[in-house]
C-alpha positions as CSV (number, residue, x, y, z in Angstrom):
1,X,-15.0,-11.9,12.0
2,X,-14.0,-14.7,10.0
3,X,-11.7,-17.4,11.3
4,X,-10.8,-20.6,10.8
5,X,-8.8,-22.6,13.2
6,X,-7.5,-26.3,11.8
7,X,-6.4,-29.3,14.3
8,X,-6.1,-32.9,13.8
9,X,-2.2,-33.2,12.1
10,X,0.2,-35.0,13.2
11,X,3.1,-37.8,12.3
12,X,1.5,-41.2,11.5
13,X,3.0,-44.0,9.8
14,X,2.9,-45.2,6.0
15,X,-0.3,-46.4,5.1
16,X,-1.9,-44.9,8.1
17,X,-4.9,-42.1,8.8
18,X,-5.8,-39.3,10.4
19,X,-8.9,-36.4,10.3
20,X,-8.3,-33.4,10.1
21,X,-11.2,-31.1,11.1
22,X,-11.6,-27.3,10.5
23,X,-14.1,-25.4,12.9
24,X,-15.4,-22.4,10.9
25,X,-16.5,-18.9,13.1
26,X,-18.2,-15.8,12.0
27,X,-20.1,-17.4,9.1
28,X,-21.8,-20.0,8.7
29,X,-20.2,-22.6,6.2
30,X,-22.4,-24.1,4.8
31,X,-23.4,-21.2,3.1
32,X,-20.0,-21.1,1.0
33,X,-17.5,-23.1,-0.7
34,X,-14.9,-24.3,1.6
35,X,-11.5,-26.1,0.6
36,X,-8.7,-28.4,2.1
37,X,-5.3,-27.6,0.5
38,X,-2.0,-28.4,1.3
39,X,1.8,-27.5,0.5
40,X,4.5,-29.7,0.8
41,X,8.3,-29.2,1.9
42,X,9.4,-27.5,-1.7
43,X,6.2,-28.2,-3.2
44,X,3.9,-25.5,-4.6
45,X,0.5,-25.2,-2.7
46,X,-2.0,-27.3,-4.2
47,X,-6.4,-28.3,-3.9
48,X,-6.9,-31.3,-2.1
49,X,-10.8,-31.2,-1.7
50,X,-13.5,-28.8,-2.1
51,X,-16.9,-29.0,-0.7
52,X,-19.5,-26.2,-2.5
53,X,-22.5,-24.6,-0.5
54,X,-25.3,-27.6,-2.2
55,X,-23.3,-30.3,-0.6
56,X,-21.4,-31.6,-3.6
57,X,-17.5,-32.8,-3.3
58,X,-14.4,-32.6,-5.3
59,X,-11.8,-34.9,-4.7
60,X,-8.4,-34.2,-6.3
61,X,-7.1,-36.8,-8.5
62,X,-3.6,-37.1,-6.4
63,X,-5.8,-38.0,-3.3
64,X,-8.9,-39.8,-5.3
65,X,-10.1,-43.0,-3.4
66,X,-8.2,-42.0,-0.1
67,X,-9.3,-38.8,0.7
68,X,-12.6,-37.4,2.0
69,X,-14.4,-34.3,2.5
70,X,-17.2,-33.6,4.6
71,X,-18.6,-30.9,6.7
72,X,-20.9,-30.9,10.2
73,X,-23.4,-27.8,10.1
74,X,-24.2,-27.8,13.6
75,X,-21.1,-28.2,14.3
76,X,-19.7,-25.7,11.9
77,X,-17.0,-28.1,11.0
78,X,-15.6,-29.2,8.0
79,X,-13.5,-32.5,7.9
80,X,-10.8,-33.9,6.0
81,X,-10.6,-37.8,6.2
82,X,-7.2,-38.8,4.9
83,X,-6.8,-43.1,4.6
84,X,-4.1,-45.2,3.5
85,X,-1.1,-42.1,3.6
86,X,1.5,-41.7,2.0
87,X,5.2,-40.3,2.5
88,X,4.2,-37.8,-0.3
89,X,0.9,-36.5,1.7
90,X,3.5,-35.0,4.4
91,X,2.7,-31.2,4.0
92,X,1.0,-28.3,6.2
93,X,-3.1,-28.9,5.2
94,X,-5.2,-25.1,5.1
95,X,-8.6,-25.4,5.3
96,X,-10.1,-22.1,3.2
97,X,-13.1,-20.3,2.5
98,X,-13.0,-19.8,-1.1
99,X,-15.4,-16.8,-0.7
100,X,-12.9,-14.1,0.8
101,X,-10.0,-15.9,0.3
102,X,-10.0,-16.8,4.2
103,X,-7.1,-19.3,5.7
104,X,-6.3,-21.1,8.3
105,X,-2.9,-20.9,10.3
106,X,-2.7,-24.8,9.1
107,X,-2.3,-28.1,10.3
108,X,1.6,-30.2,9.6
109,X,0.7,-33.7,8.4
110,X,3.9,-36.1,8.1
111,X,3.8,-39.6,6.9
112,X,7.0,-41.6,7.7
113,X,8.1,-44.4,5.8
């Protein structure tokens, strides 16, 4: 049984950060493509990050430079390092499994000014 069960969100001040991590069970995730994504208040849902099966990232351009994505095998984890926030990164943050179409329950992020 697939699940995926994100923790880390929070409130945290302008400019500040915060991880976000995404413990993956019944798989094993680094055997697919997982993905961070995220929808604000009256925003569509959009990609943050992606990390593919090989290892290799993709960073979205809105996040580019302040955003990370990495992933612990043994730990079955897959992390979202979020630096110098913004008001405009406030939104709930999925983690996914892009094989499947598997989501998380979600994590709130808010940034206040």
């Amino acid at each position: 049984q697939v699940q995926l069960v994100e923790s880390g969100g929070g409130l945290v001040q302008f400019g500040g950060s915060l991880r976000l991590s995404c413990v993956a069970s019944g798989f094993a995730l680094d055997l697919y493509a997982m993905r961070w994504s995220r929808q604000g208040p009256g925003k569509e849902r959009e990609t943050v990050a992606t990390i593919f099966s090989d290892g290799r990232t993709l960073i979205e351009d809105s996040v580019s430079g302040r955003f990370d994505i990495s992933r612990d095998t043994e730990e079955n984890t897959v992390y979202l390092e979020m630096n110098s926030l913004k008001t405009e990164d406030t939104a709930v943050y999925y983690c996914t499994r892009l094989r499947g179409n598997y989501w998380g329950q979600g994590t709130q992020v808010t940034v206040s000014s």
